[in-house]
Residue, then its C-alpha position, 0 to 999 in steps of 0.5 A: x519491550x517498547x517496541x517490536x520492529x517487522x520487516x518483511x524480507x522478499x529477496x532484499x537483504x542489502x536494503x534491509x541491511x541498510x535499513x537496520x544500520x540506520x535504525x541502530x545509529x539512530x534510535x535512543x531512549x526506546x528498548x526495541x526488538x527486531x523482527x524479519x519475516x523472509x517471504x522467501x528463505x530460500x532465495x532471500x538472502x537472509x544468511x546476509x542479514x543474519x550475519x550482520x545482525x546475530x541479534x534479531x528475531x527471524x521468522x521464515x515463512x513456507x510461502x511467499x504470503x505477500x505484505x499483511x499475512x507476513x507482518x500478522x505472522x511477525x505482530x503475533x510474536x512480536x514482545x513489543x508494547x508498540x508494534x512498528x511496520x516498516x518496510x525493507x526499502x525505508x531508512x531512518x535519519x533520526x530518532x523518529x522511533x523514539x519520538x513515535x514512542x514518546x508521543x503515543x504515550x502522551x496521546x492515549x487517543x491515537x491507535x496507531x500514527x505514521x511518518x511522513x515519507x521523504x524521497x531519497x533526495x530529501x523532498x516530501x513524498x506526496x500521499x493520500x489523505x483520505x479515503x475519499x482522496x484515494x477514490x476519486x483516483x480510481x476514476x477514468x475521466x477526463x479533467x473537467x471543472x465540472x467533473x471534478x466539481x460532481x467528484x468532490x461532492x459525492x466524495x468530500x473530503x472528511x473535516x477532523x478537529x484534530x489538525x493530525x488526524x487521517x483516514x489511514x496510514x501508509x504501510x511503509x511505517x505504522x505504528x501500532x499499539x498492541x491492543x490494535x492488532x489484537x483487537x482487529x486481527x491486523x490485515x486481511x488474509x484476503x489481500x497479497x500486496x497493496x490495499x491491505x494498510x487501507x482496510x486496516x485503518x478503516x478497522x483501526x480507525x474505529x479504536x482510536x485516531x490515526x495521525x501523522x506528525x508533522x516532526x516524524x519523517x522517514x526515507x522511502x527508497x521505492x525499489x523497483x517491483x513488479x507489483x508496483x503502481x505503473x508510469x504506463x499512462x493516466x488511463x493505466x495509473x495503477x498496476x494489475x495487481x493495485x487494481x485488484x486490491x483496489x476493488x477488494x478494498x472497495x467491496x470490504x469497506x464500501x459494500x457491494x453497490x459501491x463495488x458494482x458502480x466502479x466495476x460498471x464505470x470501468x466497463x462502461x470507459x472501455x470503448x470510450x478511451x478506444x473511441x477518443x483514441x481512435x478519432x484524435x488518431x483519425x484527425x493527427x495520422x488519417x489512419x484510426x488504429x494507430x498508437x493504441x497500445x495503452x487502450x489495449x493494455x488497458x482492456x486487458x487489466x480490465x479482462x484480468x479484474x473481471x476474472x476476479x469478480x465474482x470472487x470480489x462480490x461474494x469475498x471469496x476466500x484467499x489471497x488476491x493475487x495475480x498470476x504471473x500470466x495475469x500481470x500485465x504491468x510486467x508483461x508489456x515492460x518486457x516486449 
């Protein structure tokens, strides 16, 4: 077998329906396995799927375990001399598994590379380069030349001789040589969703290159999840549940320093975005508490990260994941 195929199905069976009709009108030249781990059999859809593709390997899980602890479960039954991660929203529009293929082949120094994701219209997705790219984002300060100048340069960027190599590959499409997964275990237990393609490939990353090839693209659909990073406002770019893999990611792979100093700077930002608020208030209304709802929901993701704090210092066993009372993302939506 040349490559084993995991999808995770959590309650999307069209689009994973979708996904595998592009993978078989599209791919050649590779002999392939498909598996679907469904985080939710009983409400899943899965019968769907099932009936359209009788071929494919399925694999129910007695819980909803979220991304990295589904996927482990699918790497370790999975045949393939390559193990391909891809998501249910995601569709393929040419041999881009064969052309993975093929150049992992060629390229004994890469572990594991990606593909370049393209919106549904046919325009690039922009992503994170780097670690240090990523990070800076974590940041709530306001644009300043200055700033970003002290930003840069206590996380520059890394310089590789490899014009392909990167940090770390999104989740989305990974394709990963076997010995990957077996000699790192793949993702965390620890994370539920998010973060956990980033801490991987710092472990990855220590076998061999990650790259993207500028040739291998794919379509990234993003369907609607209420785990997924919010539009709220700049101060509430991630959403609840990001935020806690963020910090988790940072405490596993920067240490407890680097951990305490953005949990410190969060606090620290608290009273000032209800300051700066509350004064441009003072000078456009006359009446200081007016239109303070981002600043609130922001103070309350700060309450949810530090009811995960000392389980983040001391890497606490378990999954990372929000309650639904905890979310505050899907809470405000809704009223």
């Amino acid at each position: 077998m040349d490559v084993s195929i995991i999808i995770i199905n959590y309650r999307t069976p069209q689009l994973i329906i979708n996904c595998l009709h592009s993978i078989y009108q599209f791919t050649s030249d590779v002999n392939f396995e498909v598996i679907v781990v469904d985080n939710d059999p009983e409400n899943g859809g899965g019968a769907l799927i099932r009936e359209r593709f009788p071929d494919i390997k399925w694999i129910d899980m007695a819980f909803n375990s979220g991304f990295g602890i589904a996927n482990n479960k699918g790497m370790s039954e999975a045949e393939g001399k390559y193990l391909l991660l891809l998501n249910a929203d995601t569709l393929v529009s040419d041999n881009v598994i064969g052309r993975c293929f093929e150049k992992m082949n060629k390229r004994q120094d890469v572990i594991a590379c990606g593909a370049l994701q393209y919106y549904a219209d046919g325009t690039p997705m922009p992503f994170y380069k780097s670690f240090n790219e990523f990070r800076k984002t974590f940041f709530i300060l306001p644009p300043n030349r200055v700033i970003g100048k002290v930003i840069d340069w206590l996380y520059p960027e890394p310089k590789h001789s490899d014009p392909d190599q990167y940090d770390w590959l999104v989740g989305a499409f990974m394709f990963v040589r076997r010995e990957g997964f077996e000699k790192t275990g793949g993702f965390s237990d620890n994370f539920f969703m998010y973060g956990e393609d980033v801490e991987w490939s710092g472990r990855l990353g220590k076998l061999g290159k990650l790259c993207y090839f500028k040739d291998c693209t794919f379509i990234h659909l993003e369907n609607n999840n209420p785990f997924r990073r919010t539009n709220i406002s700049w101060i509430n770019r991630f959403s609840t549940q990001m935020q806690v893999s963020n910090f988790l990611w940072i405490r596993k792979q920067y240490g407890i320093f680097q951990y305490l100093m953005l949990i410190t700077h969060y606090l620290t930002m608290t009273p000032v975005v209800f300051i700066w608020k509350m004064f441009f208030n003072l000078k456009k209304y006359g009446n200081p508490l007016r239109e303070l709802k981002t600043q609130h929901i922001y103070a309350r993701k700060i309450y949810v990260l530090l009811k995960y704090f000392r389980k983040t210092l001391f890497l606490g066993k378990g999954q990372f994941k929000i309650k639904p009372n905890e979310n505050i993302d899907l809470l405000t939506s809704s009223t």
